[in-house]
Structures are given as C-alpha cells and as structure tokens.
C-alpha positions as CSV (number, residue, x, y, z in Angstrom):
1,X,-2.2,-26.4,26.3
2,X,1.4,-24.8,27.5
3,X,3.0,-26.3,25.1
4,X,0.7,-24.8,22.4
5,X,1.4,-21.2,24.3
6,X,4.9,-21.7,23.7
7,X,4.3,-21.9,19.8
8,X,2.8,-18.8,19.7
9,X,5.1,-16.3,18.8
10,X,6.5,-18.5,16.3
11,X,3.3,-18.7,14.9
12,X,2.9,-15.2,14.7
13,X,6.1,-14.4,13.0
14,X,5.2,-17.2,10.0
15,X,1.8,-15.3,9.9
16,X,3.1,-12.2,9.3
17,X,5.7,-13.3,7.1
18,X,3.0,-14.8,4.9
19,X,1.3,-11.5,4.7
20,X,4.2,-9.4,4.5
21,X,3.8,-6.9,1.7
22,X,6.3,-7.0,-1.7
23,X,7.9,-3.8,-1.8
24,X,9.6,-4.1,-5.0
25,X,6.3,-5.1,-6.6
26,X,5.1,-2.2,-5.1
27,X,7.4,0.3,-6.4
28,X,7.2,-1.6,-9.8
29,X,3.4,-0.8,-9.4
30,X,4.2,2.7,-8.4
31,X,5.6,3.9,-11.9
32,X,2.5,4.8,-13.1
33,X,1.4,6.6,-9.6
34,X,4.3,8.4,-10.1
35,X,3.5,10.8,-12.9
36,X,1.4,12.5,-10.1
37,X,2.6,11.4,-7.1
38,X,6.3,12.0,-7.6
39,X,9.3,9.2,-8.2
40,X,9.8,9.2,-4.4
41,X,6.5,9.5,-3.7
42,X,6.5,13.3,-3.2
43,X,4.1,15.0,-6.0
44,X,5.1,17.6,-8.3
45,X,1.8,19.0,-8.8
46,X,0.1,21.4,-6.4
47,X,-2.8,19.8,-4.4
48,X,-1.7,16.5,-5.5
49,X,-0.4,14.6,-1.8
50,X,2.7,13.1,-1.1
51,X,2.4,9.7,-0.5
52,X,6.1,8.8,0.9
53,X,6.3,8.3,4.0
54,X,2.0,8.0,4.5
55,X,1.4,5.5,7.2
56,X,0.2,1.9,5.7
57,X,-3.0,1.1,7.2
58,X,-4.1,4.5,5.6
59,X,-2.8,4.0,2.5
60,X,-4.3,0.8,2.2
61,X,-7.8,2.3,3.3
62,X,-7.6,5.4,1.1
63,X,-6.8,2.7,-2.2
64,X,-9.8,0.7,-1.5
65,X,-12.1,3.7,-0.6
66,X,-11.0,4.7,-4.2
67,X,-11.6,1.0,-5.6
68,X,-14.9,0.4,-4.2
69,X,-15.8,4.2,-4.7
70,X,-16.1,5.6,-1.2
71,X,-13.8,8.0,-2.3
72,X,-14.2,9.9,-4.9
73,X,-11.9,11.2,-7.6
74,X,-12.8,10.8,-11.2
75,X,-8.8,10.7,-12.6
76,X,-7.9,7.5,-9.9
77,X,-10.1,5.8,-11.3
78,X,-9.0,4.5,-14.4
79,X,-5.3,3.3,-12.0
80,X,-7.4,1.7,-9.6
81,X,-9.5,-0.4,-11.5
82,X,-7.0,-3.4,-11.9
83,X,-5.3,-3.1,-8.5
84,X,-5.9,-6.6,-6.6
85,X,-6.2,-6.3,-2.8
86,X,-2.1,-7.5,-3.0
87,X,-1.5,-5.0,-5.3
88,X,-2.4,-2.2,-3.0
89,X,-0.7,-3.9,0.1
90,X,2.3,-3.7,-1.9
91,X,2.0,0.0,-3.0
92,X,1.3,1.2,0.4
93,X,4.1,-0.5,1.8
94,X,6.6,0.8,-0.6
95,X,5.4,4.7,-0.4
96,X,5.2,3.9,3.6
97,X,8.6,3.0,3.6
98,X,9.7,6.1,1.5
99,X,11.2,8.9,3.9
C-alpha cells in the first residue's frame, strides 16, 4: 500500500495535466466573444462584464448555466449553442488568465 502512496502526487500531476485547459484554443474561441466582451476580455459596451481576469470555476459555471438555460440571456444564446464542455474549459481559462 506505501508504495502506491508514494505514486500519488505523480498521479495527480498526469491527472491534471490531462485535464488542463487549451488556452490558445480558447482565445481562438474567444474572437467571436470578443465583439462584446472586449479583445482582452474587458467589454466596450456598458452593462456588458469584463470577463479577463474572472475566476475559472465561475466562468465555467456561468457558460453552462447559459448552455443548459439556467441562465438566461436571449443574445448568448445563439454563441453557446455549439460550445462543447472543452470548449468552455478553454475559454474560461484563457479570459481567467487575462489581467
């Protein structure tokens, strides 16, 4: 059993490389968010939020309450519609990593 114990945190680390987030596919994915949201993730337009910087476990929840329609807001929509569950890991890590 120790010697299992001792494979953990290597374990770990793959894990969480495997589910690491693409950041460039995110901000690939992001050119479209940004005709509201802002190039850097800061939006132009008044009441629209700035999404640079936003943490990614909140980003991530907002995106699917919007997919699965928790969250309401007619113009998403439309954008996320075609996200996949990577896609959205992706663009919250790349606006999370914004400053």
């Amino acid at each position: 059993m120790q010697r299992w114990l001792g494979a953990l945190p290597l374990l770990m680390l793959l894990w969480g490389q495997a589910l690491a987030a693409d950041i460039e596919a995110g901000k690939a994915k992001a050119v479209v968010c940004s005709a509201c949201h802002g190039v850097e993730g800061k939006a132009l337009i008044p009441g629209y939020p700035h999404l640079a910087g936003q943490n990614h476990a909140y980003l991530v929840k907002q995106l699917k309450a919007f997919k699965e329609g928790s969250r309401k807001e007619p113009l998403m929509l439309p954008f996320m519609a075609p996200l996949t569950e990577a896609d959205m890991e992706n663009l919250a890590a790349y606006y999370a990593g914004l400053k």
